[in-house]
Each structure stands twice: as structure tokens, then as C-alpha cells.
C-alpha positions in Angstrom: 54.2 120.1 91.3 55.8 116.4 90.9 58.4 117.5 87.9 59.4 120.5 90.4 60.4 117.9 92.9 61.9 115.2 90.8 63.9 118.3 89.5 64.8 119.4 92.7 66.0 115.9 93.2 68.0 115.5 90.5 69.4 118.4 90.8 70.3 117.4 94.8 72.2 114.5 93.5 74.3 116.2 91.0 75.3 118.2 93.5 76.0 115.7 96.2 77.8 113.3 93.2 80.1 116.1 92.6 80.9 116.7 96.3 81.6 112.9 96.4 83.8 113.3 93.2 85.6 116.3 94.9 86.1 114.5 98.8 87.3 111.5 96.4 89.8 113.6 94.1 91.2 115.1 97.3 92.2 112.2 99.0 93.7 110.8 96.0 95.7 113.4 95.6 96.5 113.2 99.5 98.0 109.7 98.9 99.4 110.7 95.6 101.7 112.8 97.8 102.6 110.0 100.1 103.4 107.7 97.3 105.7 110.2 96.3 107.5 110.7 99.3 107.7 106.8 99.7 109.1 106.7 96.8 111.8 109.8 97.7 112.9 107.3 101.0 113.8 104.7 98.9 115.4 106.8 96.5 117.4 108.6 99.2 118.0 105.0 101.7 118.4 102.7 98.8 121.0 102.3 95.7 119.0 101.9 92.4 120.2 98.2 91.9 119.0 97.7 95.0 116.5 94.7 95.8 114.3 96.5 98.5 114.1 99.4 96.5 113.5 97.9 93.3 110.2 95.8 95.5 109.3 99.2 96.7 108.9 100.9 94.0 106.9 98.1 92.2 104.5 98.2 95.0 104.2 101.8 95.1 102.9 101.7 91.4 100.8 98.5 91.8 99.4 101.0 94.6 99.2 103.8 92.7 97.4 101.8 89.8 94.8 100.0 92.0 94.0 103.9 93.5 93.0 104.4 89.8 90.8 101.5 89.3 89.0 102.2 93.1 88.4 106.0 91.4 86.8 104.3 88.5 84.8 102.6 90.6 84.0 105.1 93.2 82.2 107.7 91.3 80.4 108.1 87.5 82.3 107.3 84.3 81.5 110.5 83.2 83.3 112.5 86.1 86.0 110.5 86.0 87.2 111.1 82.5 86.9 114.9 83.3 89.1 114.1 86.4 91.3 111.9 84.9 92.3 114.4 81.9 92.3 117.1 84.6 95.0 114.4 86.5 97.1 113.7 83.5 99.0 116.7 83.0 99.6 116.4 87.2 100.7 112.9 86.4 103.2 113.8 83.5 104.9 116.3 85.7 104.9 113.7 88.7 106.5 111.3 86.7 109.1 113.6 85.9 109.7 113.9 90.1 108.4 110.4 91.0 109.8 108.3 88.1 108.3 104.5 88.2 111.3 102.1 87.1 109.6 98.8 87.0 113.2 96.6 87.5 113.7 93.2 86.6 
């Protein structure tokens, strides 16, 4: 009766880990978006030489990047290399929209 409720345990957790995972996924994918139209304003307000948009866009990817390191933190190792191959092709294509020019 024990191993049918350390099972039933286990088996609890994976499923509340996952529904973390998911919750977690979704709101980086929320502020993905908003980075992205951030990074439209300054494209659209801004010259590319200029100062405030060349700051802007560095701290939109210093953002971005510290999102990535919170998910890292924020939920298994194991999840988050399913996640994060799931996220790369979304990121390619993002990239291709939302280009990061780090200017010097």
C-alpha cells in the first residue's frame, strides 16, 4: 500500500512540474512578445546610428538573456532542454523579425 502512494506521489509532482514548466513557458513567451515590440519602437522612433536606440536594444537582449538563465533556474534541467530546442526554431525566426545588433 506504501509504493501505491509514493507512486501516486511521484506521479502528482510530475504533473504539477510540468504545469509549472507550462505557466513558466507561457509567460516567457508573453514577454518575448513585448521585447519584440520594444524593440519595433525603437526601430520605428529611432535612426539605427542612433545612441538611445543602440542602448535599447542592448538592454532588450541583456533582458532577454537573463529571462533565459531565470528559465534555467526556474524549472528541471531536463524540461528545459526539451523547451529550449522546442524555443529555438521560434527564436531563429524571431531573429529574423527582432534582429539583435549589439552596436559599439
Amino acid at each position: 500500500m506504501e509504493k501505491k502512494k509514493k507512486e501516486a506521489f511521484r506521479k502528482k509532482m510530475i504533473k504539477n512540474e510540468q504545469k509549472n514548466a507550462d505557466n513558466v513557458f507561457t509567460c516567457y513567451d508573453n514577454i518575448r512578445e513585448c521585447i519584440s515590440g520594444l524593440s519595433e519602437i525603437l526601430n520605428i522612433n529611432f535612426q539605427e546610428s542612433n545612441i538611445y536606440r543602440q542602448v535599447g536594444m542592448d538592454n532588450l537582449k541583456a533582458l532577454h538573456e537573463n529571462i533565459v538563465e531565470i528559465l534555467k533556474e526556474a524549472i528541471t534541467p531536463r524540461e528545459v532542454r526539451i523547451r529550449l530546442r522546442e524555443l529555438e526554431f521560434d527564436e531563429r525566426e524571431a531573429k529574423k523579425e527582432f534582429p539583435f545588433k549589439i552596436m559599439l
